[in-house]
N, C-alpha and C positions, 0 to 999 in steps of 0.2 A: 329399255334400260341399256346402259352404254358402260362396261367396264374395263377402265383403260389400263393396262402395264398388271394384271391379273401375278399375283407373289408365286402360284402354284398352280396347275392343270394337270391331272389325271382325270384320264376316262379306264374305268375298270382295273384301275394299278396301274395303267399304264403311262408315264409321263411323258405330256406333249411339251416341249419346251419352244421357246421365244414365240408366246402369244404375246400380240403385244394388245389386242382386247376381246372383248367378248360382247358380243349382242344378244337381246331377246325380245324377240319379237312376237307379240300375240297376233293370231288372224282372227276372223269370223270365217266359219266353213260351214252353217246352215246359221238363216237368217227368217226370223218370221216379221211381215211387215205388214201391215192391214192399211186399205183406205177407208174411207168414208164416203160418200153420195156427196158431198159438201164443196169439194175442189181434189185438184190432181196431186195434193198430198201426202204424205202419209200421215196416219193418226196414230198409229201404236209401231213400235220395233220392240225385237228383241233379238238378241244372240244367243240362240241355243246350245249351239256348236262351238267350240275356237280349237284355234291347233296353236300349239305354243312351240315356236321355234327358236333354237340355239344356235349362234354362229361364231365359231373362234376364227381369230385373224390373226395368223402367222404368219413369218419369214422362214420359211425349211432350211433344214442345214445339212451335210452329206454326212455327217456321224450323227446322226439321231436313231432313236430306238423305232420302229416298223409302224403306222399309223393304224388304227383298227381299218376294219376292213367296212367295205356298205354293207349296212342293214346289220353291224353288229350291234349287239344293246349290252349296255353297261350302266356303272354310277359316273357320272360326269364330277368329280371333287375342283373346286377351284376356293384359293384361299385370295383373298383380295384387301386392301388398306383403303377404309372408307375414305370416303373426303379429301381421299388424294394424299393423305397425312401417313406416316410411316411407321406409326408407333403400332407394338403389341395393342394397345387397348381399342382400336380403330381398328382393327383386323376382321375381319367376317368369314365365314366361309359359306360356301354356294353348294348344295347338290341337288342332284335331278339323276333319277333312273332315264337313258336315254337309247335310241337309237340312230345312228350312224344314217343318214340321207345323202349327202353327196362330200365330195371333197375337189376342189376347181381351182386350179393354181392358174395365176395370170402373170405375164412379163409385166415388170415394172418400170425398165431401162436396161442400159448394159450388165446385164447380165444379173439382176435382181428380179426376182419372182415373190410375188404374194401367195399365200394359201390359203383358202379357206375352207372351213368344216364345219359342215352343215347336221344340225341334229335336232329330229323331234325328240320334245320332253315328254314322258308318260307320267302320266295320275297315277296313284294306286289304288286308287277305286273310282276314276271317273267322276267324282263330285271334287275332291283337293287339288290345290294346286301345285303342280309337277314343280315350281321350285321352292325349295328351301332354305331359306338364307339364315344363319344363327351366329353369333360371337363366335372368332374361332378360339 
């Protein structure tokens, strides 16, 4: 999922500002696959496991307020306008309890830099899914 020009970003109160989107990415991280005696196929999969990863894409700026730190865990809040559309009634909001994985700034030209922050989403119990998206 791809959310572009995100209205609002807080992680734990704390606001990230000029994201300009945000990704989520599910993995598989255990995989059960069985063959058959029949050919070099497989006959059954499943994903047991997945890891559900977060990543905001920003532009940093030198008066911004302090980036959490790795491995901090928080609520990730993000208010977003579905459809690309502006209005209050197309508004969503997105949260996920999360933890802080990496943060990797790259040059982009003279003297523009990208940021990125990187964050696994946590379940609350291991069977739900780590996002939550509702009307905002």
């Amino acid at each position: 999922m791809i959310i572009p020009h995100p209205n609002s970003v807080t992680f734990d109160g704390l606001p990230i500002i000029d994201v300009a989107s945000l990704l989520i990415d599910q993995h598989a991280t255990r995989e059960l696959i069985e063959w058959s005696d029949g050919g070099p196929h497989p006959v059954f999969a499943d994903i047991v496991e997945r890891r559900t990863t977060i990543t905001l894409i920003r532009t940093p700026s030198r008066a911004e307020p302090a980036l959490p730190a790795i491995s901090a865990a928080g609520e990730l809040t993000l208010v977003f306008s579905d459809a690309g559309t502006n209005t209050d009634a197309a508004r969503k909001r997105l949260t996920a309890t999360c933890v802080v994985r990496e943060i990797a700034s790259t040059p982009t030209g003279p003297a523009g830099i990208r940021q990125s922050i990187s964050l696994i989403a946590l379940s609350s119990d291991g069977a739900s899914d780590p996002i939550v998206i509702q009307a905002a």
